[in-house]
ZAMI-622078 format. One record per atom (N, C-alpha, C, O, CB): residue in one letter; y negated, x, z. Coordinates in steps of 0.2 Angstrom, whole numbers, plus 5000, padded with zeros to 4 digits. Glycine has a CB too. Layout:
ZAMI-622078
AYXZ...
END
This chain:
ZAMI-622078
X500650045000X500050005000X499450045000X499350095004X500049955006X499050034996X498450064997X497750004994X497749974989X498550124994X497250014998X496549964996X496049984991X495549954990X496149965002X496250064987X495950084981X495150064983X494850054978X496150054974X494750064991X494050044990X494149994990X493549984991X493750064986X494349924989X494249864988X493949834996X493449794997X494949834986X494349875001X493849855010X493449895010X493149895015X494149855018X493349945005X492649975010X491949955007X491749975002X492650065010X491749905013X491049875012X490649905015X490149875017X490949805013X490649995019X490050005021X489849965027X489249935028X489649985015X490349965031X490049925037X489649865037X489349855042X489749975041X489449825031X489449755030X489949735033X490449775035X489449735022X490049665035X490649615034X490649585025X490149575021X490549535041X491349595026X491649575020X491549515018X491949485022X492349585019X491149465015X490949385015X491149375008X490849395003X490049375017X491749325009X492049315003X491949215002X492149165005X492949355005X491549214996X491649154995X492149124992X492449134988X491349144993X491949054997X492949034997X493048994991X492848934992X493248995004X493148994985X493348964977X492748954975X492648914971X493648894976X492249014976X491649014973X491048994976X490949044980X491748984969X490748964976X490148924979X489848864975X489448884971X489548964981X489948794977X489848744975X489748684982X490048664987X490448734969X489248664980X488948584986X489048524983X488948474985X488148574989X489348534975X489648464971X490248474971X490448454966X489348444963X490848494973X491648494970X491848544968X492448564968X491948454965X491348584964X491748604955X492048674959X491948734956X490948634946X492448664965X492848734967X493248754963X493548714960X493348724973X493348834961X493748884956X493548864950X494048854946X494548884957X492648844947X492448844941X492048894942X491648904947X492348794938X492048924935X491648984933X490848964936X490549014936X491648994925X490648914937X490148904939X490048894944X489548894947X490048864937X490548894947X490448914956X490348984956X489949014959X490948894962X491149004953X490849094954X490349114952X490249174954X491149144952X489849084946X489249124945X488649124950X488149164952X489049104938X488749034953X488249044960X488249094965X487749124968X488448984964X488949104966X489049164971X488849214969X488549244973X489549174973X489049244963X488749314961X488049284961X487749324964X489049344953X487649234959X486849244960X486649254966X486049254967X486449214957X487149244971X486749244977X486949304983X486749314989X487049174981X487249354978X487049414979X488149444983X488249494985X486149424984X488449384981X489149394983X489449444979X489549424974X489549334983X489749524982X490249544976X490849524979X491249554975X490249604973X491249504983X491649464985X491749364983X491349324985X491549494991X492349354980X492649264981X493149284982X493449334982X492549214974X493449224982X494149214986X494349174981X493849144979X494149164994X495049154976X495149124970X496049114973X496349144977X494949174963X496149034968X496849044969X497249024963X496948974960X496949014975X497849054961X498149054955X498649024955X499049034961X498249104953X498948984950X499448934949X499948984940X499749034938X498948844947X500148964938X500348984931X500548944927X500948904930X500849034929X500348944920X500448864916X501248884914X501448944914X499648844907X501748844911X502348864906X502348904902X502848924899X502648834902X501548924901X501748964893X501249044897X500949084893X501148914883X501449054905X501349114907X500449154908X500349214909X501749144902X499849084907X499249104910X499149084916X499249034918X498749074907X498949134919X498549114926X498049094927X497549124924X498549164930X497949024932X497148994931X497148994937X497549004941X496948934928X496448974938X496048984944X496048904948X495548864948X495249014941X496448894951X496748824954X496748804960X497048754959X497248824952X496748804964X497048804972X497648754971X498248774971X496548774978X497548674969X498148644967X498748654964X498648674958X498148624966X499448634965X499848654961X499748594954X500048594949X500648664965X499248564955X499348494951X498548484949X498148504953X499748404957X498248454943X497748454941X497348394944X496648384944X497848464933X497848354946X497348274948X497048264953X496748214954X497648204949X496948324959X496248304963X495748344962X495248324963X496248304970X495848404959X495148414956X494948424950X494548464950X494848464958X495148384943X495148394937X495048314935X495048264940X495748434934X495048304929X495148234927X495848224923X496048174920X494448224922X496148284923X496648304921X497348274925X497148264930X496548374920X497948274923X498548244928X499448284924X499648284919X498648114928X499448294931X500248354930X500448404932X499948424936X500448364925X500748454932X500748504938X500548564933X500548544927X501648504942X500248624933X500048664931X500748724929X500848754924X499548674937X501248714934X501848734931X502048714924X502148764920X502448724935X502148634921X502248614920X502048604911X502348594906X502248594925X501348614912X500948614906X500748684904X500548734907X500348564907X500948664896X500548724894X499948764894X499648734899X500548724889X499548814892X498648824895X498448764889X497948734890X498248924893X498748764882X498248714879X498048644882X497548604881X498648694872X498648634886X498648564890X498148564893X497748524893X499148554893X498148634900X497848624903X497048624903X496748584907X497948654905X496848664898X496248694898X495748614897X495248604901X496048754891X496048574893X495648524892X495148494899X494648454899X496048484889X495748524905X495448484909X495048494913X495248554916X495748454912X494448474916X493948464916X493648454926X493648404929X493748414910X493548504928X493448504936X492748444939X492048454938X493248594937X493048414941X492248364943X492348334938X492048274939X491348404944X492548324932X492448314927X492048334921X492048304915X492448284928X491548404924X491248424919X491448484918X491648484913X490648414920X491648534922X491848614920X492448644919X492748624924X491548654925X492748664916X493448674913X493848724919X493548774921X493248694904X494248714919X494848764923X495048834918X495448844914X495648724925X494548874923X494648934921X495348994921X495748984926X494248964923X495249024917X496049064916X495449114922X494849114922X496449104905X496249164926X495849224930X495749274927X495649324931X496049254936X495849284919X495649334916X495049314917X494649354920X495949344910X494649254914X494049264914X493649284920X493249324920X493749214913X493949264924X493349284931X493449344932X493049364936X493249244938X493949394930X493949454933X493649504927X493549564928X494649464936X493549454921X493249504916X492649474915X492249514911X493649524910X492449404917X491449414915X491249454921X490649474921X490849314915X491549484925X491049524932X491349564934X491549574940X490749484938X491449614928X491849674929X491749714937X492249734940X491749714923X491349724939X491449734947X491649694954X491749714960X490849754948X491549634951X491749574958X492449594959X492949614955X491649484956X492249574968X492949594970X493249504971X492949454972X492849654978X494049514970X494149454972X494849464974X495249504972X494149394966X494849404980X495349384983X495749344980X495549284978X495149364988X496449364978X496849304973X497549284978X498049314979X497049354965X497349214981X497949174983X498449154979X498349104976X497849114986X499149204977X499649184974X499949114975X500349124980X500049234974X499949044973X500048994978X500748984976X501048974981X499748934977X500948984969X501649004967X502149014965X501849064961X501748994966X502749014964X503049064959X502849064952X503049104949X503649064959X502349004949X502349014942X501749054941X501549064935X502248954937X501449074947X500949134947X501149214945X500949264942X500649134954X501649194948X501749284949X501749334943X501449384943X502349304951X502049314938X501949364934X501449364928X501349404924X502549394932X501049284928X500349284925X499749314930X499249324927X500249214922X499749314937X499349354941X499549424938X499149444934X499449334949X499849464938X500049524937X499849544931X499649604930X500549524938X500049484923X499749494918X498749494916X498349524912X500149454916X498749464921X497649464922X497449514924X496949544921X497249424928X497849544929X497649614932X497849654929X497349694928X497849624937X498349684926X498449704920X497949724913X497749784911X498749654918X497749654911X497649644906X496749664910X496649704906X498049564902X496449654912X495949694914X495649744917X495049764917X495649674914X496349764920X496249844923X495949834929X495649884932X495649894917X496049774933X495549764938X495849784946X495649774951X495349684937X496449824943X496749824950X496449854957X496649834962X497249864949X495649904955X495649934962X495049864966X494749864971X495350024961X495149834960X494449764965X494949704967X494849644968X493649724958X495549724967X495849634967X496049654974X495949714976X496649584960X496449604979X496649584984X497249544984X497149484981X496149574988X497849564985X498349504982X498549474991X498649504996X499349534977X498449394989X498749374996X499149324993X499249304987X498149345002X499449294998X500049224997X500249205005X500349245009X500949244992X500149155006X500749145012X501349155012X501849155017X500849075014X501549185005X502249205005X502149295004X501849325000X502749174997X502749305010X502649395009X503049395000X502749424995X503349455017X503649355001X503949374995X503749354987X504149364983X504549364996X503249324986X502749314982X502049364981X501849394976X502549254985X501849354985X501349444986X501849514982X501849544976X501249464998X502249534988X502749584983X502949594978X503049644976X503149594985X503249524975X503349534968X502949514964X503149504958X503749504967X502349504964X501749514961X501649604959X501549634954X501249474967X501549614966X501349694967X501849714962X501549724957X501549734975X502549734962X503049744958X502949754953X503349794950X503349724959X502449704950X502549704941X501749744940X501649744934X502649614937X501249764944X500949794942X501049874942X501649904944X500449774945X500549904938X500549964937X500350034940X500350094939X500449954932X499849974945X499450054950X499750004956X500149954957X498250074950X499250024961X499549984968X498749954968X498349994966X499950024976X498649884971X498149864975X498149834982X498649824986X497949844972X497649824984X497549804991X497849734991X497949694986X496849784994X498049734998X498649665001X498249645006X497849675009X499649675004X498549585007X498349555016X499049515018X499349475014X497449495017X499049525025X499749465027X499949425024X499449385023X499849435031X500349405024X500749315023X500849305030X500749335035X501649295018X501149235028X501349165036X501549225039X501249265043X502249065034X502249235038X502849275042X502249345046X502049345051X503649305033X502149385041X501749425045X501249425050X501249455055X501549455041X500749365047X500249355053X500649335059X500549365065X499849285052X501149275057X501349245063X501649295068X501649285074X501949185062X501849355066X502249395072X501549435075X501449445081X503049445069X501049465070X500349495073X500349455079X500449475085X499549485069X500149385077X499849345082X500249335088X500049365093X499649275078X500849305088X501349325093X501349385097X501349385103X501749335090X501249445094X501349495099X500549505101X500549565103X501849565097X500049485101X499549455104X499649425113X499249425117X499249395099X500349405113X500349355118X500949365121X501049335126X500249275116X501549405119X501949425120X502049485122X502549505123X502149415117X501349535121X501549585123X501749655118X501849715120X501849565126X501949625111X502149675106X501649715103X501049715103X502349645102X502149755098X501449785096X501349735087X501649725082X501549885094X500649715089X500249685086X500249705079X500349655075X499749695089X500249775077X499949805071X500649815066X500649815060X499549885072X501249825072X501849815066X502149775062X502749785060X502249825068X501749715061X502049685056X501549685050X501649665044X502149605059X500849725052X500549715047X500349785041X499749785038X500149685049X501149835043X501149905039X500949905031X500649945029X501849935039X501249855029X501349865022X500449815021X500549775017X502249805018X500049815022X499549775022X499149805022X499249855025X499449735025X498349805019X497549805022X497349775026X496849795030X497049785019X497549725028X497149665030X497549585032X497749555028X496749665024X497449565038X497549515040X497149445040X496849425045X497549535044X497149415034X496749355032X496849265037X496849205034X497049355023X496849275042X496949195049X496649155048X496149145044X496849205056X496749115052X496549055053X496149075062X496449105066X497148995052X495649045063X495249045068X495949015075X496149055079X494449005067X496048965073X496248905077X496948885076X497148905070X495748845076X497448845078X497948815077X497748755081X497748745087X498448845078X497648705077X497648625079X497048655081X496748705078X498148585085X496748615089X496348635093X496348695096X495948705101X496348585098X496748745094X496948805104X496648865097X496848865092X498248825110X496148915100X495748975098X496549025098X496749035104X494948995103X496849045093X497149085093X497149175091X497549225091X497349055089X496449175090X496049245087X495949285093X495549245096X495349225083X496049325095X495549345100X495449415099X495649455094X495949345107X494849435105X494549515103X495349575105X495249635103X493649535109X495949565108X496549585107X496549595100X496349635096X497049555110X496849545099X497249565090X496749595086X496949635081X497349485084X496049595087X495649605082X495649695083X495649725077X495049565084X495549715089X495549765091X496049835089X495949895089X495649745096X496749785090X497349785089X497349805082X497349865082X497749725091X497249785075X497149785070X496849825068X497049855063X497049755069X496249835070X495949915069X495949965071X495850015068X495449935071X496349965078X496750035081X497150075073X497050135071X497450005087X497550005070X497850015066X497650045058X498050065053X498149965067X496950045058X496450045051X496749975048X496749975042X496550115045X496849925050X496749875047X496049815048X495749815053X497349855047X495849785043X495349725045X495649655046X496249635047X494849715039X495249635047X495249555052X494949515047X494449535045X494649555060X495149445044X494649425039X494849345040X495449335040X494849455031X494449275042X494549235046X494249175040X493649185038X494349265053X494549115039X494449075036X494548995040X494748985046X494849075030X494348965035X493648955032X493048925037X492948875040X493848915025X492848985037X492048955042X491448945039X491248995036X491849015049X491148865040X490848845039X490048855043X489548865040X491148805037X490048845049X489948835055X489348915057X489448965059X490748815059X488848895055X488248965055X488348995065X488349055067X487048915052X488448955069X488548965076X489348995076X489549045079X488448885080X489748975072X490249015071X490449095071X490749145073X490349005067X490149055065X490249135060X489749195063X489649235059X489949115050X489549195069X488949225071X489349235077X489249295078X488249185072X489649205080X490349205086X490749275083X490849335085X490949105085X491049235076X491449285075X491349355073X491749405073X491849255070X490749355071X490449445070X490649475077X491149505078X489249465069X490149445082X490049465089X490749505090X490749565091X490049395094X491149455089X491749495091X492149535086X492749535087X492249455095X491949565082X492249595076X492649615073X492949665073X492149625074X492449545067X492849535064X492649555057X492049585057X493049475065X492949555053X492949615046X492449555040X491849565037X494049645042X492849495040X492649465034X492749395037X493049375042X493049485027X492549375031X492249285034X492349255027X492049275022X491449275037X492749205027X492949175020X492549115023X492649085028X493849165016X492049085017X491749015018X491648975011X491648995006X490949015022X491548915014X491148865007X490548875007X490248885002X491148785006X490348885013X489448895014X489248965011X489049005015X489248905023X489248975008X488949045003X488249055005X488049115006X488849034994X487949005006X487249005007X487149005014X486649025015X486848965005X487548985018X487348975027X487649075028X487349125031X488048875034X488349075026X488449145027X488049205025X487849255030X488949155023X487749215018X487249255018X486549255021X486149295019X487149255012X486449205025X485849185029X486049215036X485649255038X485649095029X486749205040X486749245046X486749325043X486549365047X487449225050X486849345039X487149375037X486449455037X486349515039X487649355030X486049395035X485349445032X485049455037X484649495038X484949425026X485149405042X484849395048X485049455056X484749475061X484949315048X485549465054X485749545056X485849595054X486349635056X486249545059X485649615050X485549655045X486249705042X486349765042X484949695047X486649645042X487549645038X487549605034X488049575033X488249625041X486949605029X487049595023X486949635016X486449635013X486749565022X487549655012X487449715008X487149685001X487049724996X488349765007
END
């Protein structure tokens, strides 16, 4: 494993927008990511599906009907099929080639969501050389790794389910904390489970002993995300692009 530079922000926090930045829907359209690159983000957070005929798009759903005007599973349909369909109803679902080649320096976080991802994520990355800026995550370790596998250099990772869950665990148990998260950069959580704060300045701690970062979704919440610096944490995945970059400049960890 190695991060090729992809975490080193220069003692910034890493502020990653989460499917771009949109206050109308249009999440994981080129037009959200261009909001965020104008608002001065080189970091988004994106997530990839693969059509049958082997493109990777920029999706969070496995299925086009809640955020498209489009209906059926993304495995399922070809890209001719897909592309027609139209996010919000106005902006078209982008292949992740595009977004990783209109801004050739943006860094992005890519959620492998399924297996029909894998080796069209690997083909994007690939196919634009972008390996030392991407970040491969999945809630599946074994989804992430075989992703890795079919590329050609190595890039940055962050945990899956299985990995966090044992971090987090030996937070409270007593283990060591950082050994589940060898093969990794980076530990990408959740603040909370249900109601009960699961995060604490241990793990966090714990994780840097180790040289790894801390990167905590999705916080909306400007009192939050202001919480979560305090106790330091690495990165901050939000919808708010704009409330983030506002705490952000306001302690002057904004790069």
């Amino acid at each position: 494993m190695t991060s090729n530079g992809y975490f080193d922000n220069g003692g910034t926090v890493v502020a990653l927008a989460h499917r771009g930045f949109s206050l109308d829907g249009l999440e994981n359209s080129m037009a959200a990511f261009r909001a965020a690159v104008d608002l001065g983000f080189r970091y988004v957070e994106t997530d990839v599906h693969g059509t049958k005929d082997g493109k990777a798009v920029a999706l969070h759903d496995a299925s086009l009907d809640r955020t498209t005007d489009g209906h059926g599973d993304v495995a399922d349909l070809n890209w001719a099929e897909v592309k027609g369909a139209k996010i919000g109803g106005v902006e078209p679902v982008p292949l992740l080639e595009d977004l990783l080649g209109t801004w050739p320096t943006l860094r992005v976080n890519i959620d492998v969501k399924g297996t029909s991802g894998i080796a069209a994520t690997a083909d994007a990355i690939e196919r634009t050389r972008a390996h030392d800026r991407v970040c491969l995550a999945s809630f599946s370790t074994v989804r992430r790794e075989a992703t890795v596998a079919l590329l050609s250099k190595p890039v940055a990772t962050s945990a899956g389910t299985r990995e966090a869950a044992a971090f987090f665990a030996g937070g409270f148990i007593g283990a060591n904390m950082a050994a589940p998260l060898v093969a990794v950069g980076a530990v990408q959580v959740p603040v909370k489970l249900g109601a009960v704060r699961i995060l604490t300045a241990r793990h966090i701690a714990a994780a840097h002993a180790a040289g790894k970062q801390v990167h905590v979704w999705t916080i909306n919440d400007k009192a939050e995300m202001e919480r979560l610096i305090a106790m330091g944490v690495d990165g901050i995945v939000s919808d708010r692009a704009d409330v983030l970059k506002e705490v952000l400049v306001a302690i002057g960890r904004w790069e």
